[in-house]
N, C-alpha and C positions, 0 to 999 in steps of 0.2 A: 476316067470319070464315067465313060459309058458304064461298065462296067458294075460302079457302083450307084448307078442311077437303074438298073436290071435288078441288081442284089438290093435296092431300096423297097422297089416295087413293087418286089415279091411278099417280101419282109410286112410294108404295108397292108399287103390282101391278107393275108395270114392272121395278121393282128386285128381286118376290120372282119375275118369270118368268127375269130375265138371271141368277140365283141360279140355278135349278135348272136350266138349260142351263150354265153352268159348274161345277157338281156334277156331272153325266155325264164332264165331259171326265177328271175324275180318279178318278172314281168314292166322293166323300166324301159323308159323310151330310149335314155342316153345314157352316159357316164361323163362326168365333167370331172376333170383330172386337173389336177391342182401341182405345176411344180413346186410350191411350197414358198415358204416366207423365211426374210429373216428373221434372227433372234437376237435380240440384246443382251449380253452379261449383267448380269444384277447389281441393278444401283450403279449403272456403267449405260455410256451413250456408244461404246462399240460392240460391234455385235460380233458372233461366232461364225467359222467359215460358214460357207451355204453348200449345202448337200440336198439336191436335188430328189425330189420323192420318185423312187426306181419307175413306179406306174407310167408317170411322163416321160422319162429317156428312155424307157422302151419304145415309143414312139420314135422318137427324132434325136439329134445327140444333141441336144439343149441342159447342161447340166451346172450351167455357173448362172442361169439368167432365175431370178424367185420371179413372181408374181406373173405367172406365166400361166397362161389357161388351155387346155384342152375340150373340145366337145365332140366325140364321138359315138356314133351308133350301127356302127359297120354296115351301114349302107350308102350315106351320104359321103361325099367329099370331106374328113374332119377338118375340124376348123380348130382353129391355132390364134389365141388372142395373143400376142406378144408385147410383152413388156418393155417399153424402152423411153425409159423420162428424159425429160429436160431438165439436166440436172449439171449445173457446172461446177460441184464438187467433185464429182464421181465420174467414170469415164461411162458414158452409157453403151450398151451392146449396140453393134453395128445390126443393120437392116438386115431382114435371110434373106440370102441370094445363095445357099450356099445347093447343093444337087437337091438336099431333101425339101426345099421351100416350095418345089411342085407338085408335091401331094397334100400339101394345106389350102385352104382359104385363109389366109393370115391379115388378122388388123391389126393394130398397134393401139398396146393402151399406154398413154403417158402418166395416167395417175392410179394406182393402185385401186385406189376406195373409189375410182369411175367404172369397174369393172362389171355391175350390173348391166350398165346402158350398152353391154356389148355382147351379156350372154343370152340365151335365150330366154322368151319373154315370161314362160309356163315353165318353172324348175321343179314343182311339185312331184313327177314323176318320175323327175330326173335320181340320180346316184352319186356323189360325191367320193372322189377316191383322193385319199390326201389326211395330213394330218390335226389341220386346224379346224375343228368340226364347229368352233365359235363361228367362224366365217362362211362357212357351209349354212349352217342356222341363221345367219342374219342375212345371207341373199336370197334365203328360202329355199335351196334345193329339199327335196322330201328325204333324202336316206342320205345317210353317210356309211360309207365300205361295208355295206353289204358282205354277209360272209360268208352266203354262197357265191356270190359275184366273186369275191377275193379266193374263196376256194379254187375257183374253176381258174382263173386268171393265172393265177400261183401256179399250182398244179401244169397247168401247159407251158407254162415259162421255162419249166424244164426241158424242153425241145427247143433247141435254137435253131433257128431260121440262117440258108447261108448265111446274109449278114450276118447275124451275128457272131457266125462262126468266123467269119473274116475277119471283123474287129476283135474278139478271142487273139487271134494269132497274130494283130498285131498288136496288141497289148504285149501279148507275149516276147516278140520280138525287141521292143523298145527295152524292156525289162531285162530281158539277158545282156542290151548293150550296157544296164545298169550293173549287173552282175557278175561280167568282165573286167569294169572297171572299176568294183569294190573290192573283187579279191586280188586286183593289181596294188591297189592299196593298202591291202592287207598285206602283202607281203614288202611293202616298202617300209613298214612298222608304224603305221600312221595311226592315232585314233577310231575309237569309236566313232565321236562327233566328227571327224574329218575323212572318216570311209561310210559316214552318212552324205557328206558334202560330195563326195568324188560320184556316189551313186545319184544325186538328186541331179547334179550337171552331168552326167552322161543321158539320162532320161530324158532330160530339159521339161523335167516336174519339179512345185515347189511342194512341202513338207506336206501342204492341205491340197494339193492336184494328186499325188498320189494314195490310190484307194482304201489304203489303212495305212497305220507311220509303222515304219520300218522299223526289222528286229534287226541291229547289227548287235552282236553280242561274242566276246572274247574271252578266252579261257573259260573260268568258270560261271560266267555272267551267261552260257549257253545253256544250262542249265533252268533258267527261268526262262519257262517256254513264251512268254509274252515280253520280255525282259523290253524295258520300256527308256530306260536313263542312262544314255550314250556317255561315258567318260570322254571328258576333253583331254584327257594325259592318256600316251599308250603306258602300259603294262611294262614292267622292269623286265619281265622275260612272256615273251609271246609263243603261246602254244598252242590254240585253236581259235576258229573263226566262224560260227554260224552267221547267215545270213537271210532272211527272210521278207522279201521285199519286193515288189509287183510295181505295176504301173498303171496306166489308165488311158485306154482308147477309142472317144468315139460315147462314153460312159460304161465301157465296159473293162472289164480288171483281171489282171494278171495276177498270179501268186504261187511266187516261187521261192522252194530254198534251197541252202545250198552248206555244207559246210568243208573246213578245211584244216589241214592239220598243218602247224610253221616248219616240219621236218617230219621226213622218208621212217614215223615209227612207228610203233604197235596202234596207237589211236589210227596214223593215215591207215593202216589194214582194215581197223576195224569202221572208217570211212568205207572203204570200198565194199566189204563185209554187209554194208547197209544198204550202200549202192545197187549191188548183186540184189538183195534181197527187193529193191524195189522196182527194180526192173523187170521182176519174175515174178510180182503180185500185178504190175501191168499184163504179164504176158497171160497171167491166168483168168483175164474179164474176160467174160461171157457174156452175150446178152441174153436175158431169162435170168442170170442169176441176182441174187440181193445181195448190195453191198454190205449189208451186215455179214453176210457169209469170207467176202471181202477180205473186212477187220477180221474176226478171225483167225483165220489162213494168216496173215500177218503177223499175230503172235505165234503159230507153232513155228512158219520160219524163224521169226527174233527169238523162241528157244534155241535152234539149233545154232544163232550165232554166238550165244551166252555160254553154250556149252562148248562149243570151238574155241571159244575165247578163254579158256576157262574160268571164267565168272559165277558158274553155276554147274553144279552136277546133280545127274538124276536121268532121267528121261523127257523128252517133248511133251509128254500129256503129262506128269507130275507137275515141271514148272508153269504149263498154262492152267491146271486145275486146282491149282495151290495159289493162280494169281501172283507167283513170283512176277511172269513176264509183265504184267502191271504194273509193276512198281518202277521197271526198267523202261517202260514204251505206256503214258499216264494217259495221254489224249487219242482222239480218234483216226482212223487211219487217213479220212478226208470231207470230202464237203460239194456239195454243188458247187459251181461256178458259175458268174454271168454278170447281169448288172449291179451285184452285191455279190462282195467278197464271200462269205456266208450265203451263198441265195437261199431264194427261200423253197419251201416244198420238200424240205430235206427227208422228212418224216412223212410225209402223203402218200397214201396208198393209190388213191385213186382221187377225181377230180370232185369229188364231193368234199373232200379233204380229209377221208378217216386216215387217224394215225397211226402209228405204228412207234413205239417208244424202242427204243438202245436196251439191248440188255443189262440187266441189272450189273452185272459185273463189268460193262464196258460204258457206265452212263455218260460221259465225254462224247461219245460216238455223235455224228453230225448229222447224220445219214441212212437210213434202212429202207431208201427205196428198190425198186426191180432195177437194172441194168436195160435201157433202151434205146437205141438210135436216137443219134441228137443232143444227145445228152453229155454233159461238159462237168468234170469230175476234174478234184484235186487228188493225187495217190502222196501222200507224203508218211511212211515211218520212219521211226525214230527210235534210240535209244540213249538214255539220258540218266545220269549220277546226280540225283536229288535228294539231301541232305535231307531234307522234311521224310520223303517218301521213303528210304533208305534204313530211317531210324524207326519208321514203323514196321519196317520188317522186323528190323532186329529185335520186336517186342513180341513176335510170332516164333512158335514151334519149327516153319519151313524155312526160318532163316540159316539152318544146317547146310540148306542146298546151295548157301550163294557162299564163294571164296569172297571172304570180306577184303583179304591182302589185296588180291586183282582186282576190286574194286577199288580200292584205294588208290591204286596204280593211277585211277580214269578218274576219278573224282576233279584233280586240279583243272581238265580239257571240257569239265560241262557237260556236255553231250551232243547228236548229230541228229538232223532233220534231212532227207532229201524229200524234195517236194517239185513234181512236176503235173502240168496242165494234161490233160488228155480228152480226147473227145469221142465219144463213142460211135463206130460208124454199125451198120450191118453185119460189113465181113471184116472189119477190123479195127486196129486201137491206132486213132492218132496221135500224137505225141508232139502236144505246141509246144512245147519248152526244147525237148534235146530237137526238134525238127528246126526252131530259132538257133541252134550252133550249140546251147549250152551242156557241156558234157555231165 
């Protein structure tokens, strides 16, 4: 606990110096941060899980409580209004006592709509960060997200603080005990919905605790890269296993995948084939260089494995300049990581927020920033027998270069995703996911 009451501390000073350098750019006193509210389903008195606005769990890991208030201006002590009713339907959140409740001023509001009598008196110069700008306008803050303030915010969020690299690696960590015992299930011949179950209890997350819903996907349901509708019946004959499914730590997320073949044959090769190939776009980060350079380098390796595979003949720069390797590897090579699966800033150049857009031929792509310390990257390729994507080659002149037969071969197995966490250091590349055990 000392430990992460150090790594708190730090994390805190960080957060209240990038505060009052993005208070200059607008000229506001504070930012009053809004965990957010519930929602109600329509024509419906139950509401949707609560997903906590990233702005305030970047603060503290406060990520199940709404109506929670932040007021910070990186120089003061922030102060922390805490939500906590009296309310004997509902189990109310316990009092903070927990390490991080010594770097707030914490009150406690019991009633939601009393939350003026607790903020500050003068909101006019204040800054609203949060989603309900109705709310923002009828307490009278003067701005709502600001977007230079959300530039600058955004943009440095890309550099994690220990902390947060801490919590990173134990997301990580809970996740692979998830992904041990999915492909343990996987080879017992179990369901989709019930190698969704064996991974939710090994976590000890439920469906809405983990930070997006999990892709478990069989045969050829691996193929739809978001594939969403877990079959409760296995499969008559079982022959592949993608897996793509993270955890959550602290509000911060893991996301990893993983896939597997049900026998010792040409798909496992072309698993390991993929394996190799992502291990060796890990070994090639640099810092200085841009992940769009990256992606890339990711398709002229996936040519060389299409052509090893015999799936495709030609040369490396035919099938990537012809866009064959597109059709085989559709989405981006990866993504920022942090308090959102997706973080943000993926496209920011610089802390103003100019962007930089995905080349036109890889517009999937997540990502086109520099490569810099601190920085928490997903590397995941993939290569994937997509019936949609597949068939529009076959309406093109360079469908000569792909062997349709050995495609055929892979079509019933879907396709393969590795995806592992890494974190950028100075002089090297950390590696949360295999450094958690998972191979």
């Amino acid at each position: 606990m000392d430990r992460m009451h150090s790594l708190f501390a730090e994390h805190i000073k960080v957060l209240q110096a990038r505060v009052v350098e993005a208070l200059k750019l607008q000229h506001f006193d504070a930012l009053i941060i809004h965990s957010g509210q519930l929602k109600k389903a329509f024509l419906d008195d139950q509401t949707y899980p609560f997903k906590a606005n990233p702005h305030f769990k970047h603060w503290l890991p406060v990520f199940e409580n709404p109506n929670c208030w932040l007021v910070v201006n990186g120089i003061d002590k922030p102060k922390l209004i805490y939500f906590r009713p009296v309310d004997y339907w509902h189990k109310a959140p316990p009092e903070p006592v927990d390490f991080w409740a010594d770097y707030f001023d914490i009150e406690l509001l019991s009633r939601a709509e009393l939350v003026a009598d607790l903020l500050p008196y003068d909101r006019a110069s204040m800054a609203y960060i949060g989603e309900h700008l109705e709310v923002a306008q009828a307490l009278g803050i003067g701005h709502a997200n600001p977007e230079y303030v959300l530039n600058y915010l955004h943009y440095h969020r890309s550099f994690k603080t220990d902390y947060e690299m801490h919590c990173l690696r134990q997301a990580n960590e809970i996740a692979v005990r998830g992904h041990q015992a999915a492909k343990a299930a996987f080879l017992e011949g179990l369901s989709e919905f019930e190698i969704n179950q064996a991974y939710l209890n090994a976590v000890g997350q439920s469906d809405n605790e983990v930070p997006y819903a999990s892709i478990i996907a069989l045969n050829e349901h691996a193929a739809v890269l978001h594939y969403s509708h877990p079959e409760r019946q296995s499969p008559i004959e079982l022959r592949s296993f993608l897996i793509d499914a993270g955890a959550n730590f602290a509000g911060y997320a893991s996301d990893i995948t993983r896939t597997y073949s049900a026998k010792q044959d040409r798909f496992a090769d072309l698993i390991k084939a993929i394996n190799q190939l992502q291990l060796a776009l890990i070994g090639d980060i640099k810092v200085g260089m841009r992940y769009t350079d990256l992606h890339l380098r990711s398709h002229q390796l996936l040519a060389q494995v299409l052509l090893d595979f015999g799936l495709a003949q030609g040369s490396i720069e035919s099938l990537v300049n012809t866009e064959i390797t597109n059709t085989f590897f559709s989405h981006g090579l990866g993504h920022v990581l942090g308090l959102q699966v997706h973080d943000v800033a993926g496209f920011m150049q610089d802390e103003r927020g100019t962007p930089l857009a995905a080349p036109q031929a890889h517009s999937a792509l997540r990502c086109t920033r520099i490569i810099e310390p601190r920085q928490v990257y997903t590397i995941e390729p993939g290569v994937y027998f997509i019936d949609d994507l597949l068939g529009q080659l076959k309406q093109r002149s360079e469908h000569k270069q792909v062997n349709w037969a050995k495609v055929d071969e892979f079509r019933p197995y879907g396709g393969i995703r590795i995806e592992d966490n890494i974190v950028v250091h100075s002089s090297q590349i950390e590696n949360l996911t295999r450094d958690a055990g998972l191979d």
